[in-house]
N, CA, C and O atoms as a GROMACS GRO file, in nm:
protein
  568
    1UNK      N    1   0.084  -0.119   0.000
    1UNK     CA    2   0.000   0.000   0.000
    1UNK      C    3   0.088   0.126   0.000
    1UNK      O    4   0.056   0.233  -0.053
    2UNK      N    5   0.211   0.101   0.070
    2UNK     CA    6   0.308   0.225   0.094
    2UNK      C    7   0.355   0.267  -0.101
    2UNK      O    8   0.341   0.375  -0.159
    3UNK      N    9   0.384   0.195  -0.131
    3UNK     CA   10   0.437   0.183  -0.270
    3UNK      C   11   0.306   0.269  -0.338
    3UNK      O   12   0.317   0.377  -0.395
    4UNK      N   13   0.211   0.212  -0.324
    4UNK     CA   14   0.090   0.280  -0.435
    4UNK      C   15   0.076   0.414  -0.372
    4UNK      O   16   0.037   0.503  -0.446
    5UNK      N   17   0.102   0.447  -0.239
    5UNK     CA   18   0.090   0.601  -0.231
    5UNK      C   19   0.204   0.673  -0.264
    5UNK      O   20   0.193   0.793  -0.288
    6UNK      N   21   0.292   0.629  -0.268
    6UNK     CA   22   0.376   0.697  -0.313
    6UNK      C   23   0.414   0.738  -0.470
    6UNK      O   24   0.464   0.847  -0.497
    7UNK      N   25   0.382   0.627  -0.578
    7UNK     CA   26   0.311   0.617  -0.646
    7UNK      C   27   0.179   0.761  -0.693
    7UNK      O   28   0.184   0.841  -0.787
    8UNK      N   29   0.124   0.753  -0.636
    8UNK     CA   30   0.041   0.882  -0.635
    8UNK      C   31   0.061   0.990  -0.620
    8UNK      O   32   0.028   1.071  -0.707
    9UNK      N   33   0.134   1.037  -0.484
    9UNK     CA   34   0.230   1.126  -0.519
    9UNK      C   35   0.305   1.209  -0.610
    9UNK      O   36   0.306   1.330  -0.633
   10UNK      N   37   0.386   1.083  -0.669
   10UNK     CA   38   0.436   1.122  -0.768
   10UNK      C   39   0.331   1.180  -0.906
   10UNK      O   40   0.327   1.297  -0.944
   11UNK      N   41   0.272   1.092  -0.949
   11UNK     CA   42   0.186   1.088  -1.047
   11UNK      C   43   0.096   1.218  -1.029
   11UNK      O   44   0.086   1.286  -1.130
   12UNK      N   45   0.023   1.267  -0.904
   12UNK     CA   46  -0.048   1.400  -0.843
   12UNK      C   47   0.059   1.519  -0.866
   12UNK      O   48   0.016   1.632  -0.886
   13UNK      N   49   0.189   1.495  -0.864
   13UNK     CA   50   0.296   1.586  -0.861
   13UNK      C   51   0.313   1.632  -1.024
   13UNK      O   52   0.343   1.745  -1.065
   14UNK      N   53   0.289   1.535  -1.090
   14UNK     CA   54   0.316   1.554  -1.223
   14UNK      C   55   0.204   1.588  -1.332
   14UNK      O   56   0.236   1.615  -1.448
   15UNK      N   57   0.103   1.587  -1.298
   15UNK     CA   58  -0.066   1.632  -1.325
   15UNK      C   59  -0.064   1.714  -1.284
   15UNK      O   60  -0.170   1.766  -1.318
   16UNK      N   61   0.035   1.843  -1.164
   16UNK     CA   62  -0.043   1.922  -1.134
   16UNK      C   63  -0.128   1.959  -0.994
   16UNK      O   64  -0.155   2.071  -0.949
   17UNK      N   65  -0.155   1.851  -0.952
   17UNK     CA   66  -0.242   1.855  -0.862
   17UNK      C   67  -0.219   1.851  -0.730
   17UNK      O   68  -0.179   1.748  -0.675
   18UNK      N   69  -0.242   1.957  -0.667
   18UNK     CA   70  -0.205   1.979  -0.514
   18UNK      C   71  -0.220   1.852  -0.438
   18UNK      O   72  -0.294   1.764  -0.484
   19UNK      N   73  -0.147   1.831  -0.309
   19UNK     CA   74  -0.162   1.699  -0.279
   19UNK      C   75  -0.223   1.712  -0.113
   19UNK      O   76  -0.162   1.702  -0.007
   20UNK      N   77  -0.342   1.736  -0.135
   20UNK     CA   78  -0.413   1.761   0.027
   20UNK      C   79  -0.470   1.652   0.104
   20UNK      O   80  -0.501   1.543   0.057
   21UNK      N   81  -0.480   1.686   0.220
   21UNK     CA   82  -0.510   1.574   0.294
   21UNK      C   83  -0.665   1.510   0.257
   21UNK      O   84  -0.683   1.392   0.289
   22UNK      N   85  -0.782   1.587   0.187
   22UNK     CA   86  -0.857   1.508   0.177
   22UNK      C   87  -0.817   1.381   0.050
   22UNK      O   88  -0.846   1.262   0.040
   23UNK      N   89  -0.717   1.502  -0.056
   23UNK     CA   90  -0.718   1.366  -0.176
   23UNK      C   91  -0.665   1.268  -0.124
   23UNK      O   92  -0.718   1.161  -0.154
   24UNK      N   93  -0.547   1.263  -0.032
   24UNK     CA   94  -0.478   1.167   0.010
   24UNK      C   95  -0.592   1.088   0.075
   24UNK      O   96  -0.626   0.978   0.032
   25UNK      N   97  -0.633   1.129   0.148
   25UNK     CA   98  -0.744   1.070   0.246
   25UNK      C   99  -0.842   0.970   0.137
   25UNK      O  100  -0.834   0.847   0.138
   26UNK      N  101  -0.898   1.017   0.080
   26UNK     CA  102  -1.005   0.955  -0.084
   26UNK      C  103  -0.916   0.859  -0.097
   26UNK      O  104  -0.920   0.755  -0.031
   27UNK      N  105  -0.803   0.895  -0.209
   27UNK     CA  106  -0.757   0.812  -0.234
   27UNK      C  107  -0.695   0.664  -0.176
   27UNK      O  108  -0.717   0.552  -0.224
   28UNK      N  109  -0.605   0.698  -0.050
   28UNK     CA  110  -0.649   0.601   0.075
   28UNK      C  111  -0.753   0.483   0.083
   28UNK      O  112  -0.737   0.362   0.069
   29UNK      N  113  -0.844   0.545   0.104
   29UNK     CA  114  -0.991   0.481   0.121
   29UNK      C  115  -1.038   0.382   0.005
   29UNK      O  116  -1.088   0.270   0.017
   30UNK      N  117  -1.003   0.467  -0.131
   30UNK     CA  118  -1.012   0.402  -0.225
   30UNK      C  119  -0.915   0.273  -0.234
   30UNK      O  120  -0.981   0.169  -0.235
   31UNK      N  121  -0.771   0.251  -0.242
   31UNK     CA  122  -0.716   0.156  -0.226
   31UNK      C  123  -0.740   0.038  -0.154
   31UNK      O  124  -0.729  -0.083  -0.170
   32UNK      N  125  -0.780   0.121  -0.064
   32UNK     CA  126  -0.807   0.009   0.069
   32UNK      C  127  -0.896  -0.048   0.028
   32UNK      O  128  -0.873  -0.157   0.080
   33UNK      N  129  -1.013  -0.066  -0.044
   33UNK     CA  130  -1.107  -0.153  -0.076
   33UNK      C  131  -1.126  -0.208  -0.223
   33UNK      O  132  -1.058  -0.176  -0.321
   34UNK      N  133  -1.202  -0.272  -0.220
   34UNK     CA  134  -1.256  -0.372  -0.368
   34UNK      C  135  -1.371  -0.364  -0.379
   34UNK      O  136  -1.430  -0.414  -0.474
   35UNK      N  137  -1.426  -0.304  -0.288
   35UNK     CA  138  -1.604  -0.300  -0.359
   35UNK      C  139  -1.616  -0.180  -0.457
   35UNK      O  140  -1.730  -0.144  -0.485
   36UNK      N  141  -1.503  -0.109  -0.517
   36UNK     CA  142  -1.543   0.039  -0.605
   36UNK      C  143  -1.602   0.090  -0.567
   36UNK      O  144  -1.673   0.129  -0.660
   37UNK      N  145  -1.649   0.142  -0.453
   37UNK     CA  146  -1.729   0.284  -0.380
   37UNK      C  147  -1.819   0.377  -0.466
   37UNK      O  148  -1.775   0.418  -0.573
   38UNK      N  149  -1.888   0.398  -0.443
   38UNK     CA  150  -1.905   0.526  -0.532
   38UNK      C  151  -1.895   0.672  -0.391
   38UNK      O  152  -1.870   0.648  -0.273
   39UNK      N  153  -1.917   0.794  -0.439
   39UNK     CA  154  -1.883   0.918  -0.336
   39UNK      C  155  -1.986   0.884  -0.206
   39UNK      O  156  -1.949   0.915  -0.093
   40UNK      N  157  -2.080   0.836  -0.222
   40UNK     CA  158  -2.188   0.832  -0.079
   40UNK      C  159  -2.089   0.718   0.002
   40UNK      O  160  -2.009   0.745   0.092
   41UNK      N  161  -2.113   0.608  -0.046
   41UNK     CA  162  -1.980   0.541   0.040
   41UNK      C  163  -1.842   0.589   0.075
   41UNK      O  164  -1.808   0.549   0.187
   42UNK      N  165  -1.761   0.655   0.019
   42UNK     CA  166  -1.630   0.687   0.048
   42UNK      C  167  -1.680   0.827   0.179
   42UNK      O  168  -1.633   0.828   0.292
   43UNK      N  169  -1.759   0.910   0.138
   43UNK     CA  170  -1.820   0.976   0.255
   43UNK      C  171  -1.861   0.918   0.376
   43UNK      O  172  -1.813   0.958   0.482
   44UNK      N  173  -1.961   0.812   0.371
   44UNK     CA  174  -1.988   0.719   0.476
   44UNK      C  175  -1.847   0.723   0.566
   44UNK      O  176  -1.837   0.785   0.672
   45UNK      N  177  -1.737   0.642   0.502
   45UNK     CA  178  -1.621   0.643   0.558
   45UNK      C  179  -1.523   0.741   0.587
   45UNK      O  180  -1.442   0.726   0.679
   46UNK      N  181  -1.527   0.831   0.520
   46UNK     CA  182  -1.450   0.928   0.549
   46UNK      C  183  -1.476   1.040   0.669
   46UNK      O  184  -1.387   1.112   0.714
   47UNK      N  185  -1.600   1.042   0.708
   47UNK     CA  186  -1.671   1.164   0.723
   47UNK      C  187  -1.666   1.162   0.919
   47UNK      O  188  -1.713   1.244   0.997
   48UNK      N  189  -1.603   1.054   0.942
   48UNK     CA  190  -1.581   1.026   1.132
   48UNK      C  191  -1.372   1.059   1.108
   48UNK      O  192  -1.289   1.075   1.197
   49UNK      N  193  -1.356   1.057   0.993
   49UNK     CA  194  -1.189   1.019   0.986
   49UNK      C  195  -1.129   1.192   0.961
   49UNK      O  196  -1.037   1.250   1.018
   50UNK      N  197  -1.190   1.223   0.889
   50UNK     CA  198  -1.138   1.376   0.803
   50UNK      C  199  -1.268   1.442   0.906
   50UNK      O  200  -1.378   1.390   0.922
   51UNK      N  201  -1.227   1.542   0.956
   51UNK     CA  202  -1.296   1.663   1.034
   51UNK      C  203  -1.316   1.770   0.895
   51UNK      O  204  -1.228   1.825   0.829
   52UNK      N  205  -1.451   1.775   0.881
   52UNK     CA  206  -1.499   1.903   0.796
   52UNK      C  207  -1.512   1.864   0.653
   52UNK      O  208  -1.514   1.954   0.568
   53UNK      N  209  -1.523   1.708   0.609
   53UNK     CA  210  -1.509   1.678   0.492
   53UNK      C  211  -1.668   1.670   0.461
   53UNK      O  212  -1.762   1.635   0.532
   54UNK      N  213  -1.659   1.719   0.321
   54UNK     CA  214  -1.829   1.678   0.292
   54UNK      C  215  -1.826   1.599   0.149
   54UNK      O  216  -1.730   1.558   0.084
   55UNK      N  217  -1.962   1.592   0.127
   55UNK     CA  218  -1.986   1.452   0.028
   55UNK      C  219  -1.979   1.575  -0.108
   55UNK      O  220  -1.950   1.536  -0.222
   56UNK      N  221  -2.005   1.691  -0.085
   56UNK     CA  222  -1.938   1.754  -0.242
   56UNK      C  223  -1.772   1.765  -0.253
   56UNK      O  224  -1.726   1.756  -0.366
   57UNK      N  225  -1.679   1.783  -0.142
   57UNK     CA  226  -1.566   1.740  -0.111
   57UNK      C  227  -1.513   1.616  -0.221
   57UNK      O  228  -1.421   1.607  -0.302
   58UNK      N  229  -1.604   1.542  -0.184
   58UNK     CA  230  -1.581   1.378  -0.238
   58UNK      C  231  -1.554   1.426  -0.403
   58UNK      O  232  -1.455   1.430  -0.476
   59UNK      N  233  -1.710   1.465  -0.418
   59UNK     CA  234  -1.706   1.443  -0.564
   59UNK      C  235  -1.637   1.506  -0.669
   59UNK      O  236  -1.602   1.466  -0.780
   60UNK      N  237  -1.618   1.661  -0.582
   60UNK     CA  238  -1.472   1.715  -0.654
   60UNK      C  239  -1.358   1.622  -0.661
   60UNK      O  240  -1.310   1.580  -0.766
   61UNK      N  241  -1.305   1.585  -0.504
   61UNK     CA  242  -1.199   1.495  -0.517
   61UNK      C  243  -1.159   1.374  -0.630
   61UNK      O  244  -1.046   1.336  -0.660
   62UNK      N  245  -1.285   1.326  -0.683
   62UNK     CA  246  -1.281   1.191  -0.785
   62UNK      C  247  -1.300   1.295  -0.893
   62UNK      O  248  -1.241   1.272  -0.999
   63UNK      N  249  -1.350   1.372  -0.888
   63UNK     CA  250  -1.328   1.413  -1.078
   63UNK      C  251  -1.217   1.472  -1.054
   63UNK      O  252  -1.166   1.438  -1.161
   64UNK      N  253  -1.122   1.542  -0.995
   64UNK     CA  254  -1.038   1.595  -1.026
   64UNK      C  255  -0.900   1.452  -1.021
   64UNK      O  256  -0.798   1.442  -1.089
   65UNK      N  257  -0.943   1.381  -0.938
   65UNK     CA  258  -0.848   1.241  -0.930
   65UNK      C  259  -0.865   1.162  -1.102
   65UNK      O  260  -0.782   1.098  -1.166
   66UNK      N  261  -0.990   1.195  -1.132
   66UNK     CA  262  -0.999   1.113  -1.240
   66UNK      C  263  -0.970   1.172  -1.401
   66UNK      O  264  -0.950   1.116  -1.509
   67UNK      N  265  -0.980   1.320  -1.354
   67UNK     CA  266  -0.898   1.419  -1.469
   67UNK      C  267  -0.777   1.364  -1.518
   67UNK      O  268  -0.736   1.334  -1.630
   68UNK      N  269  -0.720   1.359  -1.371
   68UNK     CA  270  -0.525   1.339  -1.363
   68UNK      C  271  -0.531   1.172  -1.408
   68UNK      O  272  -0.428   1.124  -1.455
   69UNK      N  273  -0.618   1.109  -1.398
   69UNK     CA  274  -0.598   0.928  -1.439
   69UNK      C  275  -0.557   0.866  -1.353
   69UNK      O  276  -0.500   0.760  -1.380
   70UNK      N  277  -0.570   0.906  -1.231
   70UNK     CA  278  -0.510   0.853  -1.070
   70UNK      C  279  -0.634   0.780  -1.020
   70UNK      O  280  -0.622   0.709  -0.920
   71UNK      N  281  -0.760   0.792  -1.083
   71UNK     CA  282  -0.869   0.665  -1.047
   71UNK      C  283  -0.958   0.661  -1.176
   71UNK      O  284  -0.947   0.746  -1.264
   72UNK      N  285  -1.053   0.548  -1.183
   72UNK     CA  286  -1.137   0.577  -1.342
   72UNK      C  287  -1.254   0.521  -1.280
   72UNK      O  288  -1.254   0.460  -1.174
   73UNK      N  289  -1.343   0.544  -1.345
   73UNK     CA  290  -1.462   0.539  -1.332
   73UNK      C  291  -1.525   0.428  -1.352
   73UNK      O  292  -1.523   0.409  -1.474
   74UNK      N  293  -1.580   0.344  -1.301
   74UNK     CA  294  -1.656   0.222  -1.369
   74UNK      C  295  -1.778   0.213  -1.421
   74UNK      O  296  -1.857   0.264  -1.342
   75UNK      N  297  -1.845   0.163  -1.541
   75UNK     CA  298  -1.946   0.218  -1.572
   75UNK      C  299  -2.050   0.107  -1.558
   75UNK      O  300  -2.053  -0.005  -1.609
   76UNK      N  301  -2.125   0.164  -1.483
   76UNK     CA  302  -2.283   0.060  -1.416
   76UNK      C  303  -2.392   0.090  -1.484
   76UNK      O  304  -2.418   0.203  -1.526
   77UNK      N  305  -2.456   0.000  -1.496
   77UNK     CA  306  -2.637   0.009  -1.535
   77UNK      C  307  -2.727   0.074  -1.490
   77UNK      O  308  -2.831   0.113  -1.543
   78UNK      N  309  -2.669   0.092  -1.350
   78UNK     CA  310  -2.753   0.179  -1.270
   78UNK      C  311  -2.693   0.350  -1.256
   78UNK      O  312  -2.600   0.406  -1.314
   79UNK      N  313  -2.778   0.395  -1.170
   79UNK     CA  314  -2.746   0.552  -1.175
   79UNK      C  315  -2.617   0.590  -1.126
   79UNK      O  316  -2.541   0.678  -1.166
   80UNK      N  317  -2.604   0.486  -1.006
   80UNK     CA  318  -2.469   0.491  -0.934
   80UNK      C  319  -2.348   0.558  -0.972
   80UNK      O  320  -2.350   0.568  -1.095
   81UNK      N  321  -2.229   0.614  -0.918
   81UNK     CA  322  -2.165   0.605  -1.043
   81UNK      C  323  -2.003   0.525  -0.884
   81UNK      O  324  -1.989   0.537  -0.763
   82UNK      N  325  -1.930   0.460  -0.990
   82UNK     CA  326  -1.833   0.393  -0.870
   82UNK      C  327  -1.699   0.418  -0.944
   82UNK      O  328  -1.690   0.437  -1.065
   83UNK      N  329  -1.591   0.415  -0.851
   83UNK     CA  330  -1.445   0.416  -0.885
   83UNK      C  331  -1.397   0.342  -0.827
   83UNK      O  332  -1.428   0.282  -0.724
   84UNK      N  333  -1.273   0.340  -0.922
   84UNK     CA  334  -1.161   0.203  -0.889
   84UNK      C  335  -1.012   0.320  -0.876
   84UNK      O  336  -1.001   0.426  -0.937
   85UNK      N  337  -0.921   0.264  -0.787
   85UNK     CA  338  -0.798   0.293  -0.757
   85UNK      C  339  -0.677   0.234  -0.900
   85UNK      O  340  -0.569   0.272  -0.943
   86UNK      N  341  -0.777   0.121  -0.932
   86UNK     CA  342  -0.672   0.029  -0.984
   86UNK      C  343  -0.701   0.073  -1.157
   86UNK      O  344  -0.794   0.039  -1.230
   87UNK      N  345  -0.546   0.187  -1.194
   87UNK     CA  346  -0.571   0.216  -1.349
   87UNK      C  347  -0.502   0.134  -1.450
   87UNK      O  348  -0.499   0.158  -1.570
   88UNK      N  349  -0.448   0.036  -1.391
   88UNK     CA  350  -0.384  -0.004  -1.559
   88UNK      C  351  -0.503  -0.087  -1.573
   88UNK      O  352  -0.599  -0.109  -1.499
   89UNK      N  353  -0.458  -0.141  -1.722
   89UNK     CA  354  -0.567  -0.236  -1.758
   89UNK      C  355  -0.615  -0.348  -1.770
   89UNK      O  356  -0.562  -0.446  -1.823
   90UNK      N  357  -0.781  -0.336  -1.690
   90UNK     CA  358  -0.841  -0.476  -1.664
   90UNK      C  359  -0.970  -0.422  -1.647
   90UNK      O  360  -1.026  -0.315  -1.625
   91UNK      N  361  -0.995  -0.556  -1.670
   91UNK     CA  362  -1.198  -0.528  -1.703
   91UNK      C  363  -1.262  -0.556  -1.514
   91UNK      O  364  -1.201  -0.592  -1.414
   92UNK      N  365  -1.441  -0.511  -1.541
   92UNK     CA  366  -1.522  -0.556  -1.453
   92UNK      C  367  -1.614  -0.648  -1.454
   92UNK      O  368  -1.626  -0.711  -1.559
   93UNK      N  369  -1.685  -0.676  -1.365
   93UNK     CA  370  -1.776  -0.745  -1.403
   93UNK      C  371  -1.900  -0.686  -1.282
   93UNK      O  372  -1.891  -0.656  -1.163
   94UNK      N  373  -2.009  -0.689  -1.378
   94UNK     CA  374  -2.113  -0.617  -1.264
   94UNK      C  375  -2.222  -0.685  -1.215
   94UNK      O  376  -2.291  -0.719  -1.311
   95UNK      N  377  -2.265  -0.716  -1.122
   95UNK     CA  378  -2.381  -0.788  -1.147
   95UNK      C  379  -2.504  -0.716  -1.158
   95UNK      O  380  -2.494  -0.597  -1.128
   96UNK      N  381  -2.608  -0.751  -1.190
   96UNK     CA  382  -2.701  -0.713  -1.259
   96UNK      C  383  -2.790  -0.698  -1.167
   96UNK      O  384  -2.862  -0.601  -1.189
   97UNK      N  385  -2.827  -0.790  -1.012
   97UNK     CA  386  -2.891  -0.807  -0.902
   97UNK      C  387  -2.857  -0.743  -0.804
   97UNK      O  388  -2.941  -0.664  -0.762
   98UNK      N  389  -2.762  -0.750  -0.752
   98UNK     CA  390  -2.665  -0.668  -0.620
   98UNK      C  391  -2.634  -0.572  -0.653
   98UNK      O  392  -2.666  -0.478  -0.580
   99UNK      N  393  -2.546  -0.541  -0.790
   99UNK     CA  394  -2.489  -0.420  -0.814
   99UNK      C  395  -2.347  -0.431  -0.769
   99UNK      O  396  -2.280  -0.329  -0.753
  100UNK      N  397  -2.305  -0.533  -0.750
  100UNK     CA  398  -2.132  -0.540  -0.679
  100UNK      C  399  -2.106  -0.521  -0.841
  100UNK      O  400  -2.170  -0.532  -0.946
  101UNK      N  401  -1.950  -0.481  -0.793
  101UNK     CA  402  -1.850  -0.461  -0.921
  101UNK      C  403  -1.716  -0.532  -0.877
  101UNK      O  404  -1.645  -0.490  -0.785
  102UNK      N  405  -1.689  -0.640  -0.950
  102UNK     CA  406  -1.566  -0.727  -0.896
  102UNK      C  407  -1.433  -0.715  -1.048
  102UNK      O  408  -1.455  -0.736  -1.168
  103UNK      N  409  -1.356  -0.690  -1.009
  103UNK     CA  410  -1.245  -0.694  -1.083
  103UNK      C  411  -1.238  -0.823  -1.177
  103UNK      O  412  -1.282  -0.930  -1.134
  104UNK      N  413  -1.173  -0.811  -1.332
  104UNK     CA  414  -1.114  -0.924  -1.385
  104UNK      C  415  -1.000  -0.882  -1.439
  104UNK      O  416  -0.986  -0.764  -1.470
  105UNK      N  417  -0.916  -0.960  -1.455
  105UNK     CA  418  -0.828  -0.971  -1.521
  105UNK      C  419  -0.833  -0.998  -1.680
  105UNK      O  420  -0.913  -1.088  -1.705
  106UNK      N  421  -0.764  -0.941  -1.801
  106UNK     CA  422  -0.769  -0.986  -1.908
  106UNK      C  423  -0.631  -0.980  -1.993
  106UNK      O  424  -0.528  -0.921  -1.962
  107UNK      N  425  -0.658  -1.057  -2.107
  107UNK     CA  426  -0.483  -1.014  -2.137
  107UNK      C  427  -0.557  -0.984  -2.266
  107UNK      O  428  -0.612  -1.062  -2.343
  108UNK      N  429  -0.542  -0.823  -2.274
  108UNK     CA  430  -0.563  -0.709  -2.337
  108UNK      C  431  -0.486  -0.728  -2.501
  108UNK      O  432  -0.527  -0.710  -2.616
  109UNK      N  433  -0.353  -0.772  -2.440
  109UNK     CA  434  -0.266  -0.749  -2.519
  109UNK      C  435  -0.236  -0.830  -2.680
  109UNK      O  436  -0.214  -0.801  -2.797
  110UNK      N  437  -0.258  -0.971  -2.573
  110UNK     CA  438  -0.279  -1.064  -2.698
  110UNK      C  439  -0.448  -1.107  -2.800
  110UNK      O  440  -0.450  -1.113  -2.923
  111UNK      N  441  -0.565  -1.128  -2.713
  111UNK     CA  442  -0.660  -1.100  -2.774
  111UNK      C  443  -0.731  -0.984  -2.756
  111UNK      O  444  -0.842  -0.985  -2.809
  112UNK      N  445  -0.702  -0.894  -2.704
  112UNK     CA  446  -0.806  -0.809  -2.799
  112UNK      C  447  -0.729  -0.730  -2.988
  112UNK      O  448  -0.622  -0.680  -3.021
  113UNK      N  449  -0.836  -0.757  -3.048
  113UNK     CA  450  -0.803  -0.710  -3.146
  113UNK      C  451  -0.916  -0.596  -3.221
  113UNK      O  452  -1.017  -0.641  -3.274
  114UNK      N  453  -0.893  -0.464  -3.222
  114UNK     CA  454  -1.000  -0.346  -3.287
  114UNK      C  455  -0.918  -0.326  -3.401
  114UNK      O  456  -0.803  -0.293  -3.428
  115UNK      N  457  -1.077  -0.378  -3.485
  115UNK     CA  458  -1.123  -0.394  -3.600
  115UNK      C  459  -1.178  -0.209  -3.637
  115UNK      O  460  -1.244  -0.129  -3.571
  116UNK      N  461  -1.115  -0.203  -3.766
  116UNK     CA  462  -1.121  -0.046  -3.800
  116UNK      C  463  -1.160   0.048  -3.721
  116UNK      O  464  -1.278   0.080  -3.726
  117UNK      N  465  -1.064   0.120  -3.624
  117UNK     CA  466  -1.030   0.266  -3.606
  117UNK      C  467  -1.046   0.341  -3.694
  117UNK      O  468  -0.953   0.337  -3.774
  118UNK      N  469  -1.122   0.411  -3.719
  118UNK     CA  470  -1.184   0.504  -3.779
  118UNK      C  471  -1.068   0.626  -3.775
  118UNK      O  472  -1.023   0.683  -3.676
  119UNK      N  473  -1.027   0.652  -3.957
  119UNK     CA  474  -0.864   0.760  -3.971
  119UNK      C  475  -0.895   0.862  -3.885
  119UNK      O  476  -1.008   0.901  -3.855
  120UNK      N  477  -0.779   0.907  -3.842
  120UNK     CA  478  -0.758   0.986  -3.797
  120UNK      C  479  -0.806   0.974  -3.595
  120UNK      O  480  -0.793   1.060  -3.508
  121UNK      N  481  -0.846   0.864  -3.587
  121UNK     CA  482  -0.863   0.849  -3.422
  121UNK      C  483  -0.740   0.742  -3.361
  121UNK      O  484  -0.673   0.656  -3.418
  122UNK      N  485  -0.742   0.797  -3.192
  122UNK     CA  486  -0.600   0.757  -3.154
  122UNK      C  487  -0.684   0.676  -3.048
  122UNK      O  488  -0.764   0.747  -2.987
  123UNK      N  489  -0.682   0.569  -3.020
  123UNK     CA  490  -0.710   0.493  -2.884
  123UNK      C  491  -0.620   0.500  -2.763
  123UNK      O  492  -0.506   0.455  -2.769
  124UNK      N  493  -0.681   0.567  -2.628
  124UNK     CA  494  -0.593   0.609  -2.558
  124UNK      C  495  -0.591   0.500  -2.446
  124UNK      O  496  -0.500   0.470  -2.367
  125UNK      N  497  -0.708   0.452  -2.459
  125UNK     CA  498  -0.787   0.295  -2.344
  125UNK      C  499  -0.886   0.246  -2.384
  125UNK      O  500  -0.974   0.293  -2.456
  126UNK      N  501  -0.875   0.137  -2.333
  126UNK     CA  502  -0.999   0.022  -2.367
  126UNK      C  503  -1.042  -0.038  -2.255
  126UNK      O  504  -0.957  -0.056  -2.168
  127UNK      N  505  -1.197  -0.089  -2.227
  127UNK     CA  506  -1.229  -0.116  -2.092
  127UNK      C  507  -1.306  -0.216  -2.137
  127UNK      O  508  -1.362  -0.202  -2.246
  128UNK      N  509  -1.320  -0.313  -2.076
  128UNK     CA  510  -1.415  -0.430  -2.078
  128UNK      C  511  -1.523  -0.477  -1.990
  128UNK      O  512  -1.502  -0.580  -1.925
  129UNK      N  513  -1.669  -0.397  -1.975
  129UNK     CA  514  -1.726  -0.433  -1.884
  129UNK      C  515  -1.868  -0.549  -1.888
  129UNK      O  516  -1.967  -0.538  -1.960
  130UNK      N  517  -1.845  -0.638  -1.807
  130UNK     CA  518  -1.940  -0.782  -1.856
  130UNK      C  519  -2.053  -0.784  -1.759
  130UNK      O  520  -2.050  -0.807  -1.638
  131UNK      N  521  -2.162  -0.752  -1.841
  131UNK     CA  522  -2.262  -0.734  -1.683
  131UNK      C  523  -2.334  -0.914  -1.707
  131UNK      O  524  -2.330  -0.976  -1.814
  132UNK      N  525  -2.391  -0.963  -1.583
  132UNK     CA  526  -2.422  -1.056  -1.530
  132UNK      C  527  -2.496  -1.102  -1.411
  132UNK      O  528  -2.548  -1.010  -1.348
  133UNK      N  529  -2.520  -1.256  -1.350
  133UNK     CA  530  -2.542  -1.193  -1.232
  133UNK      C  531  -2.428  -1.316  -1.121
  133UNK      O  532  -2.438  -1.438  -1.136
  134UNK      N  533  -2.359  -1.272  -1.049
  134UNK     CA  534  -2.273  -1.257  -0.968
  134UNK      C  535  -2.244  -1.386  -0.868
  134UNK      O  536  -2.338  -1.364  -0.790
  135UNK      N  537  -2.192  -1.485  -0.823
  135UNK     CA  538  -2.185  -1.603  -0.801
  135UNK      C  539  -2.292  -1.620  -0.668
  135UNK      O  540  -2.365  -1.717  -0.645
  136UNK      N  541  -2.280  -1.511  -0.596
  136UNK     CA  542  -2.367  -1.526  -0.425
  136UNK      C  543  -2.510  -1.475  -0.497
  136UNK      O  544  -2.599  -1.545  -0.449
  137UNK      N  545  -2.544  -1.416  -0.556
  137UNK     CA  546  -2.658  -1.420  -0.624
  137UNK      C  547  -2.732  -1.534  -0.715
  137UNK      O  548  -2.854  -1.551  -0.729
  138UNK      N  549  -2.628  -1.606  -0.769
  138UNK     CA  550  -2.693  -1.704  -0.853
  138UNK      C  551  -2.714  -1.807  -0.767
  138UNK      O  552  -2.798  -1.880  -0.818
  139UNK      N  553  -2.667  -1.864  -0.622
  139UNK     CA  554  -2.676  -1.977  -0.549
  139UNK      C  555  -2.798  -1.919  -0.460
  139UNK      O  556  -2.883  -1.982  -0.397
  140UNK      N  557  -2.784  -1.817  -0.470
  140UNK     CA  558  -2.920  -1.761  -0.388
  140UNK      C  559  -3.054  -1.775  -0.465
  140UNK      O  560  -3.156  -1.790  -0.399
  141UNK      N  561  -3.060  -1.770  -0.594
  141UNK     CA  562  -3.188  -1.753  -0.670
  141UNK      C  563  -3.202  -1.930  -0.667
  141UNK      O  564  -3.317  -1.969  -0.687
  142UNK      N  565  -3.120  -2.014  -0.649
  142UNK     CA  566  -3.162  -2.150  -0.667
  142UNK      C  567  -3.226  -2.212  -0.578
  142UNK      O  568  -3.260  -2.328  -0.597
   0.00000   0.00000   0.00000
C-alpha cells in the first residue's frame, strides 16, 4: 500500500495537482477496498476520519483524481456512479442483481483485437465491462 501512495504522489505531482489531505485521504480509502465505492460510500467512511469533509468534497476529489488518471470510473447500469484505484488495464464485471462490481483480469494485449479505427482516431484505453449476475446471487436464486 506504501508503494501505491507513493506512487500517487508522484503521479499527483506531475498532473499538477495539489496533494491535500482530503485527496490523500479519498484516495487512501479508495485503495483500501474492492467494492469500487461510489462518493456516498467513500463519505460514509471518510466523514468520522477527516474533520470538515463533505460529500461535495468527495465528488470534486474523484473528478479531479480522475482528470489526472489517478482513479477511473466504472461504468454501471444503474445511476450509481463507482471508482476504482486500480488504473492499468483490466476489465469488470457487474452484477445485474446486487450491483457489486468485482475486478477481472484480461490479457488485453494478446486477444483483444480493434477492427477499423476510424482515420484519424487515436485509442488512448480500452475497458471491458461484462454485466451478469454474480456467483452469491446465482446460489441464492436457486
Amino acid at each position: 500500500m506504501e508503494e501505491r501512495i507513493l506512487s500517487f504522489r508522484e503521479k499527483a505531482r506531475k498532473a499538477g495537482l495539489k496533494l491535500t489531505p482530503q485527496r490523500l485521504a479519498v484516495y487512501k480509502e479508495l485503495i483500501s477496498r474492492t467494492d469500487h465505492p461510489g462518493a456516498e460510500e467513500l463519505y460514509e467512511s471518510l466523514k468520522e476520519k477527516i474533520e470538515g469533509i463533505s460529500l461535495t468534497t468527495i465528488y470534486r476529489t474523484l473528478a479531479s483524481l480522475e482528470r489526472a488518471g489517478l482513479v477511473i470510473r466504472v461504468p454501471t447500469l444503474r445511476d450509481k456512479v463507482r471508482y476504482d484505484a486500480r488504473t492499468e488495464p483490466h476489465s469488470h464485471f457487474v452484477c445485474l442483481e446486487c450491483g457489486r462490481v468485482y475486478d477481472m483480469d484480461c490479457d488485453f494485449k494478446e486477444n483483444l483485437k480493434l477492427s477499423e479505427i476510424p482515420e484519424g482516431f487515436e485509442v488512448k484505453s480500452c475497458s471491458l465491462v461484462c454485466y451478469g449476475i454474480c456467483k452469491e446471487c446465482n446460489s441464492s436464486n436457486k
